[in-house]
C-alpha positions as CSV (number, residue, x, y, z in Angstrom):
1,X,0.0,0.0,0.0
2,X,3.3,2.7,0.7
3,X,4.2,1.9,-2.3
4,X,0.8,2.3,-4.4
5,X,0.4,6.1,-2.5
6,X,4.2,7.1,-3.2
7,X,3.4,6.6,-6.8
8,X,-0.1,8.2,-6.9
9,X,1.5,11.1,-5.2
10,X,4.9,10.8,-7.5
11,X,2.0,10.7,-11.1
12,X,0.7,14.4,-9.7
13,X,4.0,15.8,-9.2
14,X,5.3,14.8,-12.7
15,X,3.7,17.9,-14.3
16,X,5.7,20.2,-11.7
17,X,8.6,18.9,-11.5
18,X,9.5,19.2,-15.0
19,X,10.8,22.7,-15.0
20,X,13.3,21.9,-12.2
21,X,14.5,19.2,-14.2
22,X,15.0,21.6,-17.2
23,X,16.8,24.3,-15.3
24,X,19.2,21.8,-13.5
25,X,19.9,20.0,-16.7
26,X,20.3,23.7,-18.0
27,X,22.8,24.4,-15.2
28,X,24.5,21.0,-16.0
29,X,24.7,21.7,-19.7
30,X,26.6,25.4,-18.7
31,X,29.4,23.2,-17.4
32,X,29.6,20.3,-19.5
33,X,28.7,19.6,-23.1
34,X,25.6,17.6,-23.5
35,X,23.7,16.8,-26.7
36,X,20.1,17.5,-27.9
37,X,19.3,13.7,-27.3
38,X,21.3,13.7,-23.6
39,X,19.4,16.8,-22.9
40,X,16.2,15.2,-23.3
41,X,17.1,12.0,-21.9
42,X,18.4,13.9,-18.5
43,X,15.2,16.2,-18.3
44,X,12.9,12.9,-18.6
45,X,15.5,11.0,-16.1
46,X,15.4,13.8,-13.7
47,X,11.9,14.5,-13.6
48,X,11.1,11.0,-12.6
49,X,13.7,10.9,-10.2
50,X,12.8,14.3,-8.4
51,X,8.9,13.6,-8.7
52,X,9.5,10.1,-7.0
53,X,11.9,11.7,-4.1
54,X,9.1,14.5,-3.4
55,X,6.6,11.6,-3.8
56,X,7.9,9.6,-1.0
57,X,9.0,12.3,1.2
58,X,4.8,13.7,1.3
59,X,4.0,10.5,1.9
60,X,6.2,10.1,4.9
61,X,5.9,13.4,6.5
């Protein structure tokens, strides 16, 4: 059942955490070179991985 919430929770914040993703992966692309097709691979990467951690930390506080 933690699980099942954590993702409910984690499908919401996908929408909003996809301009964090961008900017960080814009930050990250100011110090490093990084293709078109890395760029969008990191931004979808990151945006699951930051909507998850948020995810899980609302359903723990």
């Amino acid at each position: 059942m933690e699980i099942v919430l954590t993702l409910v929770f984690s499908s919401v914040l996908l929408i909003f955490m996809v301009y964090p993703a961008m900017k960080i992966v814009e930050f990250c692309e100011t110090k490093f070179e990084i293709s078109d097709r890395m760029y969008n691979i990191s931004t979808v990467v990151l945006t699951i991985v930051l909507s998850l951690i948020v995810g899980s930390g609302l359903y723990y506080l």
